[in-house]
C-alpha positions in Angstrom: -3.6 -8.8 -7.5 -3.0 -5.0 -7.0 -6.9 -4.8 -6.8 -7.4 -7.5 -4.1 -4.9 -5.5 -2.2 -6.7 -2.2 -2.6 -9.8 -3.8 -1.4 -8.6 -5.3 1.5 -7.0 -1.9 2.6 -10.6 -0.9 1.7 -12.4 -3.5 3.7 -10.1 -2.6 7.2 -10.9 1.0 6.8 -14.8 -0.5 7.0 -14.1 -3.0 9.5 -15.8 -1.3 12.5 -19.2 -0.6 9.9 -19.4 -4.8 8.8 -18.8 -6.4 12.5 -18.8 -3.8 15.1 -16.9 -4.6 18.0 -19.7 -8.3 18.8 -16.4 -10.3 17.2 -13.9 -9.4 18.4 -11.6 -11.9 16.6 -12.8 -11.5 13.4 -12.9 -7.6 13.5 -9.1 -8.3 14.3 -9.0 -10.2 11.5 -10.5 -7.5 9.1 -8.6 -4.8 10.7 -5.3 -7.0 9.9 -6.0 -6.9 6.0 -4.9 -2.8 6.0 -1.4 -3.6 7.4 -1.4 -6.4 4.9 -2.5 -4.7 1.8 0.4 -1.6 2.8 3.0 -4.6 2.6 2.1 -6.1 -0.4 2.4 -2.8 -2.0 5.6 -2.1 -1.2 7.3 -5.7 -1.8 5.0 -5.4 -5.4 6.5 -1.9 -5.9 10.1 -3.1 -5.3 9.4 -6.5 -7.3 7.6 -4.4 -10.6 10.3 -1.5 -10.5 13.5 -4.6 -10.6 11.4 -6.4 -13.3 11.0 -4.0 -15.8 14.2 -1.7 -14.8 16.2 -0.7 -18.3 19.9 -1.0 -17.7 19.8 2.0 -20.2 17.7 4.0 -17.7 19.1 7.4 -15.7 17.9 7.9 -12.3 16.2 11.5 -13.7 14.3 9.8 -16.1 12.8 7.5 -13.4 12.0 9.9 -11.0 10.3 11.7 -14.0 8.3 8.6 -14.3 7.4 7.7 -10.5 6.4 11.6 -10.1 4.6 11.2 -12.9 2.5 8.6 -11.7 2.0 10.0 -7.8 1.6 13.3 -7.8 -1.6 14.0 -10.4 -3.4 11.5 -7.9 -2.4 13.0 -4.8 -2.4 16.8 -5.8 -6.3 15.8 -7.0 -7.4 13.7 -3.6 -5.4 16.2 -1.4 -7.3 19.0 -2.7 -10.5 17.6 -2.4 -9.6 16.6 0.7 -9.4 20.7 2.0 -12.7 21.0 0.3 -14.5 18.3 2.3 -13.1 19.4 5.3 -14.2 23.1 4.9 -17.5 21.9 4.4 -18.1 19.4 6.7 -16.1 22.0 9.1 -12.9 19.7 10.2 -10.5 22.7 11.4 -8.1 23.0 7.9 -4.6 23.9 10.1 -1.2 24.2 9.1 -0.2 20.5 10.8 -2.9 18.9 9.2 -2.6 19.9 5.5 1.5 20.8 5.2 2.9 17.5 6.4 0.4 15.4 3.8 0.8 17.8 0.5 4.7 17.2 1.1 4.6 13.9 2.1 6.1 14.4 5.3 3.5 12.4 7.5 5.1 9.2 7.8 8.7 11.4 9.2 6.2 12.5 12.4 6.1 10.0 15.0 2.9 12.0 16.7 0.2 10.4 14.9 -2.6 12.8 16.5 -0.7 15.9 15.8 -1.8 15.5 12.1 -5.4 15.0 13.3 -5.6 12.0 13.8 -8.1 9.9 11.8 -10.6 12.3 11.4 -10.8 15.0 8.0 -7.2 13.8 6.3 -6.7 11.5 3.8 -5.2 9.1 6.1 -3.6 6.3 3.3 -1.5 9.5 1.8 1.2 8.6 4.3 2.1 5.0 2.2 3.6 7.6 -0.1 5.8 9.3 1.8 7.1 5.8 1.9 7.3 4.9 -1.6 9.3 8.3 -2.0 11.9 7.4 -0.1 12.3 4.5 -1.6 12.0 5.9 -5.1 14.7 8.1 -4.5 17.0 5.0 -3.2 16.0 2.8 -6.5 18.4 3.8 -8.4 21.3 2.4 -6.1 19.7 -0.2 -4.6 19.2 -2.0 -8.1 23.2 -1.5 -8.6 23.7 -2.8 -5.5 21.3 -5.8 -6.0 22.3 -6.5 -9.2 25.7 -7.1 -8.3 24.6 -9.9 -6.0 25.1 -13.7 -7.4 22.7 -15.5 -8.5 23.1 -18.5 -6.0 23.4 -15.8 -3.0 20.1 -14.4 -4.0 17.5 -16.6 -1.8 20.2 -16.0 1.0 19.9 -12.2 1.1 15.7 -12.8 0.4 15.9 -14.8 3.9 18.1 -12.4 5.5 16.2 -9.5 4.8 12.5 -11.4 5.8 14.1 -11.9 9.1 15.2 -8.2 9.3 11.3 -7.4 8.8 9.9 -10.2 11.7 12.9 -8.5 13.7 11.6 -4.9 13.3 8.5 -5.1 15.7 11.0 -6.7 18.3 13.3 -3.6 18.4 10.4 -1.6 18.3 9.8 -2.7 22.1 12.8 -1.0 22.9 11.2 2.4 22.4 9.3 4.0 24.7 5.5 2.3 26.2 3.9 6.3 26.5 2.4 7.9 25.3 -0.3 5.2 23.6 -1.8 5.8 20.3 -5.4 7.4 20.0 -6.7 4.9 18.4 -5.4 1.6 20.1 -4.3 2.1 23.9 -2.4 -1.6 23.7 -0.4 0.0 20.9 2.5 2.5 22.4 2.8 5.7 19.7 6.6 5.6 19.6 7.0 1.8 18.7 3.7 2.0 16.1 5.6 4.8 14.2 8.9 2.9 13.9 7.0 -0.5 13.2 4.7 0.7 10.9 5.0 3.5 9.3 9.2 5.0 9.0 10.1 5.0 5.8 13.6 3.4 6.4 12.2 -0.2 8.1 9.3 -0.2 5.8 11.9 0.0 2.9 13.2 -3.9 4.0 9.5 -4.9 2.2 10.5 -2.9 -0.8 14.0 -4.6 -0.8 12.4 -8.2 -0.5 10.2 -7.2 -3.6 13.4 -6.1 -5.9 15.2 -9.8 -4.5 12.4 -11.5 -5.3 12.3 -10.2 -8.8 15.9 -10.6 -9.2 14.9 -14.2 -8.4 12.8 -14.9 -10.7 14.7 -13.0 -13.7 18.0 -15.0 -13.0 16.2 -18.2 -13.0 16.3 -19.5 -9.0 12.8 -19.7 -8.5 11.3 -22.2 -6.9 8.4 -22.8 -9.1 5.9 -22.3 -6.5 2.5 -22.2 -7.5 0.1 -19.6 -7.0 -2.3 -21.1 -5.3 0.1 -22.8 -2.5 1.7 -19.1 -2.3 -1.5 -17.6 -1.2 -2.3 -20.2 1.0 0.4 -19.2 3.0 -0.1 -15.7 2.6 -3.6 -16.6 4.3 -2.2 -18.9 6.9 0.3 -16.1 7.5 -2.4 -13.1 8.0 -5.0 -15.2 10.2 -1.7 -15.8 12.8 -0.9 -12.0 12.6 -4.4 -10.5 13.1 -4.4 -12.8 16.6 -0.9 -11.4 17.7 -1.0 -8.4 20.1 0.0 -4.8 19.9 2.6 -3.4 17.5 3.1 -7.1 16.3 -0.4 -7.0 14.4 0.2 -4.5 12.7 3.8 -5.8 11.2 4.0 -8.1 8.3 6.5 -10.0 10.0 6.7 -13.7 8.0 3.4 -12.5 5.8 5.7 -10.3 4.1 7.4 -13.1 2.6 4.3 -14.8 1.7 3.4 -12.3 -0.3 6.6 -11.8 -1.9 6.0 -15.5 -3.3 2.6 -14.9 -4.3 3.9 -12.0 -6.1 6.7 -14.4 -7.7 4.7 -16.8 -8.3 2.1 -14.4 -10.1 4.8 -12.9 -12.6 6.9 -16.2 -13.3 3.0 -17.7 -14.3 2.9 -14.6 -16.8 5.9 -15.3 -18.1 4.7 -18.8 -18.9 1.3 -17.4 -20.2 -0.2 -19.3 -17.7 -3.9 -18.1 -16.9 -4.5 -17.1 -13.6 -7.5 -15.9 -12.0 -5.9 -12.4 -11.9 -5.1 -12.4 -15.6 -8.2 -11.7 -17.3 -9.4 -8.2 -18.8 -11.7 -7.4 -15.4 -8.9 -7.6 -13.3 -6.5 -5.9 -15.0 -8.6 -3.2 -15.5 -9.5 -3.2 -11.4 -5.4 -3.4 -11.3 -4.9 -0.3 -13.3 -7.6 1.9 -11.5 -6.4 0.1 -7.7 -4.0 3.3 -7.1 -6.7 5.5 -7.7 -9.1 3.4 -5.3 -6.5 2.8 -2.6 -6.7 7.3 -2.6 -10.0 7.9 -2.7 -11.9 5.2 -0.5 -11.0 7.2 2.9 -12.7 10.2 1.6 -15.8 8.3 0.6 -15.9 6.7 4.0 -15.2 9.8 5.9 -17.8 11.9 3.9 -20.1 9.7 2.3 -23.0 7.6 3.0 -21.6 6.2 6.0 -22.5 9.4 7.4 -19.5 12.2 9.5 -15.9 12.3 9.3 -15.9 9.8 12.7 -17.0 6.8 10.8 -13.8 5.5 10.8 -13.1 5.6 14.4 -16.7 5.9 16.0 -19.0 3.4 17.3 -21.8 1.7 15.5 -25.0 2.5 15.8 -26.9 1.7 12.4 -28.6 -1.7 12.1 -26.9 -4.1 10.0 -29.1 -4.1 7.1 -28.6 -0.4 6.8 -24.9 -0.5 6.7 -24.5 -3.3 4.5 -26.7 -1.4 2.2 -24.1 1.4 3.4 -20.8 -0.3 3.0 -21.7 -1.4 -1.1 -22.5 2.2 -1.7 -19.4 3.3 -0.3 -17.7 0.5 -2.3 -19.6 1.3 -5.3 -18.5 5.0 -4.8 -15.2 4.4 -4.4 -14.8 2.3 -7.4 -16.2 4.9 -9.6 -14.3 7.7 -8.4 -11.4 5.4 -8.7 -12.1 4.9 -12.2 -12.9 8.6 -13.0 -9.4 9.5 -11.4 -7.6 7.0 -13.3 -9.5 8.1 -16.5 -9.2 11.6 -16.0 -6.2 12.3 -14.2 -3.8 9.3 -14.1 -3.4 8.1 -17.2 -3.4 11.7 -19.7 -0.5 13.0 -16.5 1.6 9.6 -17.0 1.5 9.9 -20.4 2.1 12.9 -20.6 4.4 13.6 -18.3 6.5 10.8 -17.5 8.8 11.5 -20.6 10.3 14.6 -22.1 8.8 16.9 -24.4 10.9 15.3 -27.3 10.6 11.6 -26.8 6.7 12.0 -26.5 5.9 11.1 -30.4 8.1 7.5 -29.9 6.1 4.8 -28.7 7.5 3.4 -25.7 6.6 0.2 -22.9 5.0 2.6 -20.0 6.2 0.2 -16.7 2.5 0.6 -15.1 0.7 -1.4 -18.1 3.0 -3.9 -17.1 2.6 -4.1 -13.9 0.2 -7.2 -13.2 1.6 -9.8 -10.5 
């Protein structure tokens, strides 16, 4: 499932190169699967970090671990990043490069002071996020873990109402100044809806519920395939809602937590699904490593200029189809190489200390496969 995520984050960033703006309603639609694929990631990183969480663990030693696995990645993209932008002569300043190597973006409600969407690697701000929420792990796992069983679908509801609320208090910010990209979408009210780390940490919360769930034995036994349906009901309502409330989860949030249940509670059965088998996991295990480097294949690849993101279409259709798989294919390869070469050798050898290194231990991300 982490793959199907990574692509569909993949396929919004391409939206504007497969439809153009002739549909309107289904470039909406296609746009819609970015915000989508952010949430699942956070209510799966929540979820996978509760279901595999060792009471025996120290908060050091996990942070070890999550460092571990985000920083090789983004060191590697961020510095290729500077290098593309020297080259293809996007102005390398100190707003544009500081805020991103630290992580910082998502802490900046001015979008456009980074740079907008052109020469950064745009998706780098997700992990500001996932920081934040790394760092509160620890305590929110305590704090969750103390919660009855019986209480635990309560506090799930309660919290998936807390995310459809988020958009709404949004609206109390202020209207100006608009966003660069989306003039219906006020800059203020995107940055609190979207992208601050303390409301997008309510997804992550959901995930750890829903795991907790599932490991005390009050799920619902809802299949996969009804799961997802939802999910999809959920996303085709939210890419036709307007403004700041398209880009929320809102109720698909949920959905996905249940398709995320659902996924790990079939594993536990050993029950096949059509995201266990050895070509998906593999896409799984290299879908960090795609969800990194896709922008910088679309910005500097064979789409052509750092404005293909944002810019108008002006290639025929046969010739960016022929475009858009090269840039998947690409992507997908570079993914690989950077899960190859850099992911896996840093989390293996960095995500323990020097003199634990010879004892074969579970490493959480090979388990990771709702």
């Amino acid at each position: 499932m982490r793959f199907i995520a990574a692509f569909a984050v993949v396929i919004s960033h391409l939206s504007g190169q497969i439809v153009g703006t002739e549909l309107p309603g289904l470039l909406d639609l296609i746009t819609t699967l970015g915000p989508v694929g952010v949430a699942f990631f956070f209510v799966l990183s929540g979820f996978t970090l509760a279901w595999v969480a060792d009471p025996g663990d120290t908060a050091r030693l996990f942070w070890r671990r999550r460092a571990a696995k985000i920083y090789p990645n983004h060191l590697t993209t961020f510095a290729a990043t500077l290098v593309l932008m020297v080259i293809a002569g996007v102005p390398v300043m100190l707003i544009n490069t500081i805020p991103p190597l630290l992580l910082i973006e998502p802490w900046i409600p001015n979008f456009d002071a980074l740079g907008g969407l052109t020469g950064i690697n745009v998706p780098s701000w997700t992990l500001g996020c996932e920081m934040v929420f790394y760092l509160a792990f620890p305590w929110l796992i305590i704090f969750i873990g103390r919660i009855r069983p019986p209480r635990l679908w309560p506090w799930a509801a309660i919290v998936a109402a807390a995310i459809i609320a988020v958009p709404f208090a949004a609206l109390l910010l202020p209207e100006q100044p608009a966003t660069s990209w989306d003039p219906a979408v006020p800059q203020w009210q995107s940055w609190f809806a979207y992208s601050f780390p303390f409301t997008r940490m309510l997804e992550f919360v959901l995930g750890i519920l829903m795991a907790r769930i599932v490991i005390s034995g009050k799920w619902i036994r809802l299949g996969m395939a009804p799961a997802f349906l939802l999910t999809v009901i959920c996303v085709v309502v939210q890419s036709g809602l307007p403004g700041i409330f398209r880009l929320c989860a809102g109720p698909t949030a949920f959905a996905l937590a249940l398709v995320i249940a659902a996924g790990a509670s079939a594993d536990v059965r050993a029950v096949r699904t059509p995201f266990s088998g050895r070509i998906m996991v593999w896409l799984g295990e290299i879908s960090f490593a795609l969800y990194l480097v896709h922008y910088l294949v679309i910005q500097y690849g064979p789409i052509g200029g750092v404005h293909a993101t944002g810019g108008a279409v002006t290639a025929s259709l046969p010739t960016r189809l022929v475009q858009i798989l090269l840039t998947v294919v690409i992507s997908v390869a570079l993914a690989a190489a950077l899960y190859t070469v850099v992911e896996r050798p840093a989390v293996r050898r960095f995500s323990r200390p020097a003199a634990k290194r010879g004892k074969p231990v579970a490493v959480p991300e090979a388990v990771d496969r709702p």
